[in-house]
C-alpha positions in Angstrom: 27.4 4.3 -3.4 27.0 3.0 0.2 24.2 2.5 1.7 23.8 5.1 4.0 24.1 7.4 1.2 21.5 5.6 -0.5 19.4 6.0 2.7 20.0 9.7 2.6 19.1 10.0 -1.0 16.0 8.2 -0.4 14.9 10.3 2.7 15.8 13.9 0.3 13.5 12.1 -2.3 10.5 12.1 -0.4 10.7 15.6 1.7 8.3 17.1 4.6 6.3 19.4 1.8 5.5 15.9 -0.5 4.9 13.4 2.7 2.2 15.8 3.5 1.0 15.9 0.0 0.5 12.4 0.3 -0.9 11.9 3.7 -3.9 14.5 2.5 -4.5 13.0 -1.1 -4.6 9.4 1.2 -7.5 10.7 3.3 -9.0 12.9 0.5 -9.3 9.9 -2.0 -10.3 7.6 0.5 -13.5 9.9 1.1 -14.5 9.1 -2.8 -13.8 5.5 -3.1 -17.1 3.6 -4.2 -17.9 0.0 -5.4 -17.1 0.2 -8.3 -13.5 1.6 -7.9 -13.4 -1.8 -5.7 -13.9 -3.9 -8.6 -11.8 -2.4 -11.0 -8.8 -2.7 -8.4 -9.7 -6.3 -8.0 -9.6 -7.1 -11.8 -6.2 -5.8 -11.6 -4.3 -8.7 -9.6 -2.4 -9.9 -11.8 -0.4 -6.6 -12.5 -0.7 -5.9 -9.0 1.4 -9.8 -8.8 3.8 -8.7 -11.1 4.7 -5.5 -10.1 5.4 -6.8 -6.5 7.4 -9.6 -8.2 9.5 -6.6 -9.5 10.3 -5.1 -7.0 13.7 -5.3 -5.3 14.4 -7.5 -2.3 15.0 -4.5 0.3 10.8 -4.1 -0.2 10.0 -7.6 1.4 7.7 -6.4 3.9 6.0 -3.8 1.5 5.2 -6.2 -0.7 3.7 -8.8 2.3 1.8 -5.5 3.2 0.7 -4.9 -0.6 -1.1 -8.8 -0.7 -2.7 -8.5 2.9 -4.1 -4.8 1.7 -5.2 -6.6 -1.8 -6.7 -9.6 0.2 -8.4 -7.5 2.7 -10.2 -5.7 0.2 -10.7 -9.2 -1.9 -11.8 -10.8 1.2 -14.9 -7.8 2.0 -15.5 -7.6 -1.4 -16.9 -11.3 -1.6 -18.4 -11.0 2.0 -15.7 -13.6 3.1 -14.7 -10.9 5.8 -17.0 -8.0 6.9 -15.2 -7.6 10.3 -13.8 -4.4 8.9 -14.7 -0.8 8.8 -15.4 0.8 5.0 -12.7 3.0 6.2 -9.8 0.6 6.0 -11.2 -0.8 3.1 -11.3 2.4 1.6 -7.6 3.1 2.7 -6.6 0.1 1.8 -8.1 0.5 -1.8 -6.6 4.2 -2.2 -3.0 2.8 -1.3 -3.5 -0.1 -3.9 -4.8 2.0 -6.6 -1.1 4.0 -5.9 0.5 1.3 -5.6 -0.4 0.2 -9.0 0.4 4.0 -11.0 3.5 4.3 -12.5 3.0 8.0 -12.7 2.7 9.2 -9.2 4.7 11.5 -7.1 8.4 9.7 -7.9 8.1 7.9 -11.3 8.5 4.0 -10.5 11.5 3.7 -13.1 13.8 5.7 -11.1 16.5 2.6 -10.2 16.1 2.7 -6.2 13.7 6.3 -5.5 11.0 5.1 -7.5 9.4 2.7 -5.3 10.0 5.2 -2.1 6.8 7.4 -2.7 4.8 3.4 -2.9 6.0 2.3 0.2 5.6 5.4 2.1 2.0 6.0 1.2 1.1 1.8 2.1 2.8 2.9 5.4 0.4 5.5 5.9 -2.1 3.4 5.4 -1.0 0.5 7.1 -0.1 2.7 10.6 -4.0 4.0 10.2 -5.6 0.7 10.2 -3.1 -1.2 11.9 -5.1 -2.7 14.1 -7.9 -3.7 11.5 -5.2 -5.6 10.1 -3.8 -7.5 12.9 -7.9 -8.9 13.4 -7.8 -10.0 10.0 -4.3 -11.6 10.3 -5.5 -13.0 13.7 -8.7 -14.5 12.5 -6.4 -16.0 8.9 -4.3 -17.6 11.9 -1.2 -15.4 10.3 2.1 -14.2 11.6 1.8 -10.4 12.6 6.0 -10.5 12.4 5.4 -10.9 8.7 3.5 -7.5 8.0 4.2 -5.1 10.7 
């Protein structure tokens, strides 16, 4: 298969009707996220590591974007970094919490569709509180080209 037919395939995966799904369960979820959701994403880095380290190399970026979402929340979450709204955290933890379900919207072990439904809902995310981001990557002394 080439790869614009792999392209195509992956854009039919993830229609119009289902990116809106996602966009309103994003928002919706974010609403409800409390401390304690917090720390039971944050006692879940190590799968979080090694589903990343699974992931095929196409997905470079999405997993840079994964580990700054993951640190960002980390980094609040100890008080190391409070420069940040409870909004993005809150984002940031929905799009984690996804991240981390193998039974969401496109099953993750689907050989190259499974991981489109991931990336497209940390892009949602990401493009919200973009520029949260960039003042936490600014102030870490980080490369923005790495993560947007």
């Amino acid at each position: 298969m080439s790869t614009r037919d792999e392209d195509k395939r992956d854009q039919d995966a993830l229609d119009p009707e289902r990116q809106g799904k996602l966009r309103r369960s994003v928002g919706e979820r974010a609403r409800g996220i409390s401390d304690e959701d917090i720390k039971r994403l944050l006692e879940r880095e190590r799968e979080l590591e090694e589903k990343a380290r699974r992931l095929p190399g196409k997905f470079e970026r999405l997993i840079a974007q994964v580990k700054l979402l993951f640190e960002v929340v980390r980094a609040y979450w100890k008080g190391d970094y409070r420069e940040i709204p409870w909004s993005t955290v809150a984002m940031s933890v929905v799009a984690l919490v996804y991240f981390l379900s193998p039974l969401d919207m496109i099953a993750d072990y689907l050989p190259g569709l499974g991981y489109i439904d991931d990336a497209f809902v940390i892009g949602i995310v990401i493009a919200s509180v973009k520029e949260d981001l960039k003042k936490y990557c600014e102030h870490m002394g980080y490369e923005l080209e790495r993560f947007f």
